[in-house]
Backbone as CSV, one residue per row, in Angstrom:
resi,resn,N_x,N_y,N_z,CA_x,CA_y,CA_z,C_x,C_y,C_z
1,UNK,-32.113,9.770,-0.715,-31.765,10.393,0.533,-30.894,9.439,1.356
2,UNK,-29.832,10.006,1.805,-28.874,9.193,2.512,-28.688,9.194,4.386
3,UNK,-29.323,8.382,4.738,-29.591,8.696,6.549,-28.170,8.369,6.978
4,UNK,-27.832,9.408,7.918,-26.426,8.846,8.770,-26.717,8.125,9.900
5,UNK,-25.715,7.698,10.608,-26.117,6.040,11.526,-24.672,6.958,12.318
6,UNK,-25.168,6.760,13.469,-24.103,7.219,14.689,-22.950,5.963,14.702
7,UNK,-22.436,5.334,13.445,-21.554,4.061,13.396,-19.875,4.470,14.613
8,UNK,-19.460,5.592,14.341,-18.485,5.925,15.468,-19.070,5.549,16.949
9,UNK,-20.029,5.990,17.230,-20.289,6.568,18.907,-20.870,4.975,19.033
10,UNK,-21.454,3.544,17.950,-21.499,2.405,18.307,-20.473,1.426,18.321
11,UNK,-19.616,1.842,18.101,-18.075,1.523,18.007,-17.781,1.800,19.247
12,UNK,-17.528,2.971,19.816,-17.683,3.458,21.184,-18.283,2.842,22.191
13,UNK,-19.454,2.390,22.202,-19.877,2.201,23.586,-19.751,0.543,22.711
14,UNK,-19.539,-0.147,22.296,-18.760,-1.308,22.287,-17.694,-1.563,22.840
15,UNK,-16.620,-0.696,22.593,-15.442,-1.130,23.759,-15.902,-0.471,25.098
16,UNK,-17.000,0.805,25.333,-17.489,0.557,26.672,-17.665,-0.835,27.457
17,UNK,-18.385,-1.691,26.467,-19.317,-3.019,26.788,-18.294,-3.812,27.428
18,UNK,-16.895,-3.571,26.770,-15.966,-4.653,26.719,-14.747,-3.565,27.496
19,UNK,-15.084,-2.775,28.285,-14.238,-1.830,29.038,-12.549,-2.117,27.979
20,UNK,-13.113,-1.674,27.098,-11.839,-1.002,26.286,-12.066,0.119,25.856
21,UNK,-11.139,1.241,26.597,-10.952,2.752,26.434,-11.227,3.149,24.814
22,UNK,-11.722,4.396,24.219,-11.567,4.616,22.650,-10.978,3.474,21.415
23,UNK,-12.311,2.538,22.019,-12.038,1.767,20.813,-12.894,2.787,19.292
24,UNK,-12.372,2.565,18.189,-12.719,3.378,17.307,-12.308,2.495,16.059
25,UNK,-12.459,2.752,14.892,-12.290,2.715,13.677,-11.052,3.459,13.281
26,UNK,-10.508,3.157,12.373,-9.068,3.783,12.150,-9.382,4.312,10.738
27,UNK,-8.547,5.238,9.954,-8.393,6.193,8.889,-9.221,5.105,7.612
28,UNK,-8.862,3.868,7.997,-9.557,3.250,6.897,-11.121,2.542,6.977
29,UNK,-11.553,2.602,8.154,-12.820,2.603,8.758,-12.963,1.148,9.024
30,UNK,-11.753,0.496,9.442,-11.619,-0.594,9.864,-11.342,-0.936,11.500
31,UNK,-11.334,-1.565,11.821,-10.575,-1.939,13.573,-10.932,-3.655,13.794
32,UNK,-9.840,-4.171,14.590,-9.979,-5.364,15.134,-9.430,-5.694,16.117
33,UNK,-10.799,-7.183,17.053,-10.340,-7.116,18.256,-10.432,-8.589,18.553
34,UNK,-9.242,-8.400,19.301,-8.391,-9.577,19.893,-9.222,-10.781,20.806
35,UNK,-9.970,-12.172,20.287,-10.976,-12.085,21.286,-10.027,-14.068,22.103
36,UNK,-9.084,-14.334,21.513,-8.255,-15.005,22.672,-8.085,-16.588,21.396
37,UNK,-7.254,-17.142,21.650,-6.815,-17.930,20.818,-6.135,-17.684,20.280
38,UNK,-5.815,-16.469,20.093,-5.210,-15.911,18.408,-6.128,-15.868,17.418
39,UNK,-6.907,-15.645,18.095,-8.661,-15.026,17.180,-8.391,-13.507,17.333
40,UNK,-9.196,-12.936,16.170,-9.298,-11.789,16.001,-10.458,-11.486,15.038
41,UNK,-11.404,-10.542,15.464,-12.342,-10.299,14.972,-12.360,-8.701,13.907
42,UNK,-12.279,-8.482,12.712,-12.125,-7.641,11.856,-13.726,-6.352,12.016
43,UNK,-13.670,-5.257,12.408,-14.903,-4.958,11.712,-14.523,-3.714,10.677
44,UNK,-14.894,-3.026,9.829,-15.406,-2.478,8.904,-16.603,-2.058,8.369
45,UNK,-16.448,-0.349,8.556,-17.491,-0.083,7.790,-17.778,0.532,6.910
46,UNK,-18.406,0.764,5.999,-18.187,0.932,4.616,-19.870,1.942,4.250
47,UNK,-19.330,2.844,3.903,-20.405,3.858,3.912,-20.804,3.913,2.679
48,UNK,-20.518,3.538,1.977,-21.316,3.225,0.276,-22.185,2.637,0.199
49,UNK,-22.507,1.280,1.111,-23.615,0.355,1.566,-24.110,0.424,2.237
50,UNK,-23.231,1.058,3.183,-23.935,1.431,4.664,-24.169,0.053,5.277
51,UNK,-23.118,-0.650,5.576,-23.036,-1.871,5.978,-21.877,-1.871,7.028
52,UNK,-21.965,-2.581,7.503,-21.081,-2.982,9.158,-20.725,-4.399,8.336
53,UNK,-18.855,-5.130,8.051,-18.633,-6.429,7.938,-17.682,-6.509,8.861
54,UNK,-18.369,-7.386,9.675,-17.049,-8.695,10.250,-16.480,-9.504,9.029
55,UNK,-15.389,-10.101,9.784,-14.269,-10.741,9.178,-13.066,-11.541,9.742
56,UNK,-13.077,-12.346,9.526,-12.406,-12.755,10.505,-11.250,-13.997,9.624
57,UNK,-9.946,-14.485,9.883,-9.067,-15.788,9.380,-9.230,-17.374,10.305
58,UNK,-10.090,-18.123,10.058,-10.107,-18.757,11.024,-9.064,-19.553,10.951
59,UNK,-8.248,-20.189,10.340,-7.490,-21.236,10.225,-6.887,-20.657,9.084
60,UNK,-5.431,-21.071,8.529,-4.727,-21.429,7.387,-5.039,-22.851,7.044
61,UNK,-5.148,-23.163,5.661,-5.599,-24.814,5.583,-4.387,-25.004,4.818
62,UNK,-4.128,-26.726,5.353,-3.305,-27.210,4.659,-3.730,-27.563,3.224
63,UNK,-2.267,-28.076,2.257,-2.650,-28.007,1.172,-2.034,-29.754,0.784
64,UNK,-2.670,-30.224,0.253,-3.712,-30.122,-0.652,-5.252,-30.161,0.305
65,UNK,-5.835,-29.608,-0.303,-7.459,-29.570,0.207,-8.160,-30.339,0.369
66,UNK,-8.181,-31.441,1.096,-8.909,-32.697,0.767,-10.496,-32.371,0.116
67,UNK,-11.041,-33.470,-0.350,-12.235,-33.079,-0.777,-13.525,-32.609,0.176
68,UNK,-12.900,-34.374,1.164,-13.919,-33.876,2.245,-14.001,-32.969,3.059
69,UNK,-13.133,-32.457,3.100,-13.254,-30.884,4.225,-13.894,-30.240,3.080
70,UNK,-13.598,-29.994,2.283,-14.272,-28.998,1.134,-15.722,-29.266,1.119
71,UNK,-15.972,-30.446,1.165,-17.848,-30.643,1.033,-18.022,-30.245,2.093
72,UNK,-17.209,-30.405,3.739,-18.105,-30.276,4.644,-18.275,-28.547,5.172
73,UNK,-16.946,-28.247,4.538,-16.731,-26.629,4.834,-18.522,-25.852,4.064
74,UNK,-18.783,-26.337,2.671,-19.774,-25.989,2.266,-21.283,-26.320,2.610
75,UNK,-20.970,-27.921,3.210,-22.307,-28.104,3.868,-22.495,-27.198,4.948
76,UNK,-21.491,-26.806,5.798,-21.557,-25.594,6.980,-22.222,-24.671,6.917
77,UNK,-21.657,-23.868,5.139,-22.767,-22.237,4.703,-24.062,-22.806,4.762
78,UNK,-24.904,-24.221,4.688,-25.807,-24.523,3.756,-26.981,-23.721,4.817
79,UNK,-28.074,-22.974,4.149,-28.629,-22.012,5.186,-28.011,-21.111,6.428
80,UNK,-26.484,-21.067,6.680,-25.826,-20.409,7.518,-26.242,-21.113,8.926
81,UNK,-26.576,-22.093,9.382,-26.675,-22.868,10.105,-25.707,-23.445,11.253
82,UNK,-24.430,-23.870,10.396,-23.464,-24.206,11.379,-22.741,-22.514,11.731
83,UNK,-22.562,-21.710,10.805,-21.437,-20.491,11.314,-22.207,-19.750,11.297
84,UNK,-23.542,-19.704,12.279,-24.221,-18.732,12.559,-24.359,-17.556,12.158
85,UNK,-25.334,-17.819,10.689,-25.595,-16.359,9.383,-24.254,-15.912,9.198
86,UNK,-22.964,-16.567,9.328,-22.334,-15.979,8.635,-21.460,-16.371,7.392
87,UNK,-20.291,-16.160,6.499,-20.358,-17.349,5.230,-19.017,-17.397,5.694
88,UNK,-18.702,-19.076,5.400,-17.420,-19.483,5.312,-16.914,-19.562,4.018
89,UNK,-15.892,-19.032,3.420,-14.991,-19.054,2.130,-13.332,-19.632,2.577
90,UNK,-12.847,-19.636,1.484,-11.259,-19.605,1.395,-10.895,-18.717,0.854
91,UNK,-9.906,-17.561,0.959,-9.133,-16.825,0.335,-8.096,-17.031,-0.815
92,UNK,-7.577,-15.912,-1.536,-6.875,-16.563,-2.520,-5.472,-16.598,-2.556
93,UNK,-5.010,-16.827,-1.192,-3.665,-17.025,-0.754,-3.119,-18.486,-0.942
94,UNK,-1.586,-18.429,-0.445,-1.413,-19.804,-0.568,-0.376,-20.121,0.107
95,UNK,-0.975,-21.015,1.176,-1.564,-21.801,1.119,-3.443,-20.900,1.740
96,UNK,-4.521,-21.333,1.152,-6.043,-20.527,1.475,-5.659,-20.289,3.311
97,UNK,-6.274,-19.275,3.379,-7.263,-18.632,5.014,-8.549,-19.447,4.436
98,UNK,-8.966,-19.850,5.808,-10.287,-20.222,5.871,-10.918,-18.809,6.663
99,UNK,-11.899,-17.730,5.658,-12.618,-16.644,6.018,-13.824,-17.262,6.453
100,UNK,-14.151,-16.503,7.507,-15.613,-15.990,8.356,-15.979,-14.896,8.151
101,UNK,-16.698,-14.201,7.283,-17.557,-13.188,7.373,-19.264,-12.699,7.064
102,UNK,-19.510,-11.855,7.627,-20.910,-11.330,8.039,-21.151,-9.651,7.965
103,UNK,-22.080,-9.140,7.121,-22.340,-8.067,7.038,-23.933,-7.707,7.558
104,UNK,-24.240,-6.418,8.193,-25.438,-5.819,8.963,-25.182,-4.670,8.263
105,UNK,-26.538,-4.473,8.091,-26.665,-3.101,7.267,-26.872,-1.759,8.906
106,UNK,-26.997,-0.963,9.057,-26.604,0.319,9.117,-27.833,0.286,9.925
107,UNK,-29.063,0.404,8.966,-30.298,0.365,9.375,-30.570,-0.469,10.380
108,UNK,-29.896,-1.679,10.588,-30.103,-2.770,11.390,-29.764,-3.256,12.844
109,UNK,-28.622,-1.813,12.854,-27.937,-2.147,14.140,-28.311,-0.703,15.086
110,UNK,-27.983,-1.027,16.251,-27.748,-0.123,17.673,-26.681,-0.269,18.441
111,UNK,-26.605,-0.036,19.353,-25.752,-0.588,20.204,-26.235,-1.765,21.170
112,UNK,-27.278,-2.161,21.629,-27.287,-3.572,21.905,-27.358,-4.447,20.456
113,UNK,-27.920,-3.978,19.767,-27.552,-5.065,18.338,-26.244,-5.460,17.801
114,UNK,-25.809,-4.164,17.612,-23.905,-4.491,17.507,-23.456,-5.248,18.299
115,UNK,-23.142,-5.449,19.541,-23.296,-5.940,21.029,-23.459,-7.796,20.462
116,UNK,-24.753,-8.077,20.532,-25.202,-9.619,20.117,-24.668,-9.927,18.763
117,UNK,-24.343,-8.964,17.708,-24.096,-9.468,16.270,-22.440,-9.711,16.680
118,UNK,-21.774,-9.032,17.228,-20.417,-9.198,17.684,-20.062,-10.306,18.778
119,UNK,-20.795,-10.755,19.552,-20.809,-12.038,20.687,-21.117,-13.325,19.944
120,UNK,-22.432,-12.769,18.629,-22.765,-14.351,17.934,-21.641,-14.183,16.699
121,UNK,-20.910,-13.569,16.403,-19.866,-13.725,15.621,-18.329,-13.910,16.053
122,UNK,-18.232,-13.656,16.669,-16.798,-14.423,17.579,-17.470,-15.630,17.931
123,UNK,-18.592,-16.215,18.852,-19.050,-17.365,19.116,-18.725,-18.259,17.876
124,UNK,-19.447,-17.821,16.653,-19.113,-18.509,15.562,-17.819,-19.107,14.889
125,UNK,-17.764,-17.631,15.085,-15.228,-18.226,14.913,-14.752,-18.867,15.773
126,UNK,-15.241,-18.755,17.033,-14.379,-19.935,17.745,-14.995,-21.158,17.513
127,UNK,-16.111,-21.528,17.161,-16.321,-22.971,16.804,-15.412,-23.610,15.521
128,UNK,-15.597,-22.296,14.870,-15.386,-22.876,13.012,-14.350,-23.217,13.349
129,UNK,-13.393,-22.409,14.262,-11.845,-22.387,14.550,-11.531,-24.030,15.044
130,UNK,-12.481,-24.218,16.488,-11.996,-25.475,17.066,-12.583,-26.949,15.812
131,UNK,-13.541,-26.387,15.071,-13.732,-27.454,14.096,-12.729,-27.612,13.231
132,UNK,-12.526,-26.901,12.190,-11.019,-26.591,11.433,-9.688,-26.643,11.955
133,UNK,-9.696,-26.034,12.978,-8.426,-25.995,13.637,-7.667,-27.805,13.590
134,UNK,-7.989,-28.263,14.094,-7.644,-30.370,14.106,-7.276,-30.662,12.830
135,UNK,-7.897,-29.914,11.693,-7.748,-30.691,10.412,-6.717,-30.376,9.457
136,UNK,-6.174,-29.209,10.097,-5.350,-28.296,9.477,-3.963,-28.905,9.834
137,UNK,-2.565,-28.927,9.195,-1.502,-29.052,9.719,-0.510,-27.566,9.374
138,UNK,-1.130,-26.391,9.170,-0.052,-25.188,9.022,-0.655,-24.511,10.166
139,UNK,0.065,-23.568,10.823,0.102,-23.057,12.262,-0.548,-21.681,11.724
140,UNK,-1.571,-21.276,11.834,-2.103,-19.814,11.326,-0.696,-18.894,11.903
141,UNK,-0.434,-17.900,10.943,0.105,-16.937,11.515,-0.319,-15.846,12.235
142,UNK,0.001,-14.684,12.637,-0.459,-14.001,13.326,-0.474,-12.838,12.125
143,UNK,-1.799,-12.258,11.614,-0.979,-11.380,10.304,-1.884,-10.153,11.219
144,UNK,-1.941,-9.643,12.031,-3.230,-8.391,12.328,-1.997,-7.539,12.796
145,UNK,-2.588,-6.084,12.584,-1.508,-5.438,12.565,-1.811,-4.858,13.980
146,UNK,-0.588,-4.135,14.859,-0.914,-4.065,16.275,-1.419,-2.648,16.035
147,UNK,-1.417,-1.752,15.253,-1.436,-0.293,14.960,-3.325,-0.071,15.274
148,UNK,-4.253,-1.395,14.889,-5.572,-1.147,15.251,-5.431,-2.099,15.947
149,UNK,-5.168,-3.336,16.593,-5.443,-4.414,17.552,-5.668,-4.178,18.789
150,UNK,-7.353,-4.415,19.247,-7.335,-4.061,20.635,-8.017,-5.358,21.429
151,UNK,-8.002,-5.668,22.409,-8.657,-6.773,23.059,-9.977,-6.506,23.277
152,UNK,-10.773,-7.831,23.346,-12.313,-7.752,23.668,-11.878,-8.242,25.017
């Protein structure tokens, strides 16, 4: 049996929270929002799992990868501790995105839950960001497309 989750109308009173008019999900059940730096927070939801993922680019890393950022990037996931439950990876671009992401199941959220899972996940990117950010020498680009980009 498959329960539906009012995931639109908590999307909704999220950009209420953040007095942004019809914030929504777009044709691909994605949307992202602008939360200052040149941060941007990805969400997605995905009805096969019935999961809510953030997502986020915190940095482009320079290349070559030193080692030690690499151990310390991984000591970071170790229990989700430093990026607050959420996992830090690299992408398979090149030169790597340093990814932030975090998934909530369906069952798990409301609208004050969405609310705190979205405040402790930008909180999180902007740390990873100002941690990473120093170590990096390539200038992240701006890749989010303006067609869903809305401000928090």
């Amino acid at each position: 049996m498959t329960t539906s989750y009012p995931v639109d109308q908590w999307i909704t009173e999220l950009g209420r929270h953040y007095r942004i008019e019809q914030l929504r999900l777009n044709e691909q059940r994605i949307l992202a929002l602008a939360i200052g730096d040149g941060l941007s927070v990805h969400m997605q939801a995905i009805a096969a799992t019935q999961t809510l993922v953030f997502y986020a680019s915190v940095v482009v890393m320079s290349e070559p990868l030193t080692p030690g950022l690499l151990v310390a990037m991984l000591q970071a996931n170790r229990f989700w501790y430093e990026t607050g439950g959420a996992t830090l990876s690299l992408d398979d671009q090149t030169p790597p995105r340093a990814i932030l992401a975090q998934s909530f199941r369906f069952r798990d959220l409301d609208v004050p839950r969405l609310v705190e899972a979205f405040e402790n996940f930008a909180g999180a990117l902007q740390a990873m960001h100002e941690w990473l950010e120093p170590e990096v020498k390539v200038a992240r680009p701006q890749a989010d497309s303006p067609a869903f980009m809305q401000r928090a």
